[in-house]
N, C-alpha and C positions, 0 to 999 in steps of 0.2 A: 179063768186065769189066763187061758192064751187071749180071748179078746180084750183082757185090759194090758197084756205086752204089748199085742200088736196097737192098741190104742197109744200107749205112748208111746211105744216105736214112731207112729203117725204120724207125734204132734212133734217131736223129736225132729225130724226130716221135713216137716214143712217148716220146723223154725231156722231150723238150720240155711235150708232151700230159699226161704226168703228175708235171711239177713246175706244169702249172697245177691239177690235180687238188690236189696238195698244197696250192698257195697257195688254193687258193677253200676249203680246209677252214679255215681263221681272216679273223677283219675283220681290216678293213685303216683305219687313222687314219682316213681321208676315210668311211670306213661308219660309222664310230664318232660321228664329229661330225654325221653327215647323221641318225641316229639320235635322239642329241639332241635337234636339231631337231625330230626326227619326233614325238616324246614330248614337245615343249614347245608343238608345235602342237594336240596331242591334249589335255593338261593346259588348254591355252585352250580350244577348242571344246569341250569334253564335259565340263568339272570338273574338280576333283582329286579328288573319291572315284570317278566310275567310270573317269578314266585312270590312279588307282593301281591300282585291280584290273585293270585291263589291262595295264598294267606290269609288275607280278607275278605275272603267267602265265605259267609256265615257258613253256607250249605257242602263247604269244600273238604277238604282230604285233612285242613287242618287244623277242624273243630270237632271235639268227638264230647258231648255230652257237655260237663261243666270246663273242659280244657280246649283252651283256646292258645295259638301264636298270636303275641307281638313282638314287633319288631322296633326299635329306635335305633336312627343315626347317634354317632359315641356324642353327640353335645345334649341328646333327649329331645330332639326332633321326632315324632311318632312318623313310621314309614309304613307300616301296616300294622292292621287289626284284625284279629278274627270275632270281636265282637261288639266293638263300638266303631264303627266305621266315621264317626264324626271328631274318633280322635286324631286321625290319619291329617297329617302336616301341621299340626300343630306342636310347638313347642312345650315339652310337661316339664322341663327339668324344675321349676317352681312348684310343682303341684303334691298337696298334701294328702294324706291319707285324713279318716276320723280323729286321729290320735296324734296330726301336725306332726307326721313324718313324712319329710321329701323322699319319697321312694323311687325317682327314678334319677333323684341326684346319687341316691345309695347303688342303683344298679349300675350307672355310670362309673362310680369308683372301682366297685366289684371286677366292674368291666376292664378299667386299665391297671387296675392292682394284680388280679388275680386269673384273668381271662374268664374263670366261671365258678358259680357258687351258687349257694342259694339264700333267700333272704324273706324276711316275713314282713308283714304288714295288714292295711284290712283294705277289704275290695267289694264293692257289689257282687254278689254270684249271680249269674244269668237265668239259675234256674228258681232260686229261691225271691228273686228281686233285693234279697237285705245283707246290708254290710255286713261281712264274715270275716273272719281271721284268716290269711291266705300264703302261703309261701312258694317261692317263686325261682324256677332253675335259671339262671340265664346261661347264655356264651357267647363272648364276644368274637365274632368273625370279620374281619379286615377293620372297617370302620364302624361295625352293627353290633346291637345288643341284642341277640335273639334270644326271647325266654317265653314260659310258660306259667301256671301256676296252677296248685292247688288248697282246694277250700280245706281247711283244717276242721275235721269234724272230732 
């Protein structure tokens, strides 16, 4: 009797144990938003040219797992990336999601309506490589959209 408790005691605590395994492998909204922050604290102390190249280091302070910064000037001019670096000075305010939603014409509004929010859409994930459902903090600081996002699982 006590080795079939402690047997599922066992499986108990590794199931447990490795669905928090699994949840620490993606951000989570409140990491996404403290993020932000982090990036909008850095953009004031240090500039915007050396906190967008910090930004946009894949490997840097401000990519942790599937949560990345970007940043856009308020017209959707991309200014940095933390994971497509080929999107950096290009203009997105056209660009659709799968579902032909202009989502960073929506972040732009968000931006001068509201200063910050959050907003869904779908996104390549980096880790999975496939279009996902993904919602997104931004806040807008002087002229910039700084946001985040996370994969809705």
């Amino acid at each position: 009797m006590k080795r079939s408790i402690m047997a599922v005691s066992l499986a108990v605590l590794l199931m447990v144990a490795g669905g928090a395994a699994i949840a620490a492998e993606f951000g989570t909204q409140p990491e996404a938003e403290a993020l932000v922050k982090k990036a909008i604290a850095e953009i004031k102390a240090s500039g915007k040219d050396k906190a967008f190249a910090e930004i946009s280091n894949p490997k840097g302070k401000f990519v942790d797992r599937d949560l990345y910064i970007f940043v856009y000037d308020i017209t959707g001019k991309c200014v940095a990336h933390g994971f497509n670096q080929k999107m950096i000075g290009k203009d997105l305010a056209e660009v659709k999601d799968s579902d032909g939603k202009f989502y960073v014409k929506e972040r732009i509004e968000i931006a001068k309506t509201k200063g910050k929010g959050w907003q869904d859409y779908k996104y390549t994930n980096p880790l999975s490589k496939k279009i996902d459902n993904k919602t997104a903090y931004i806040e807008k600081v002087d002229n910039l959209i700084v946001g985040c996002g996370v994969y809705k699982k």
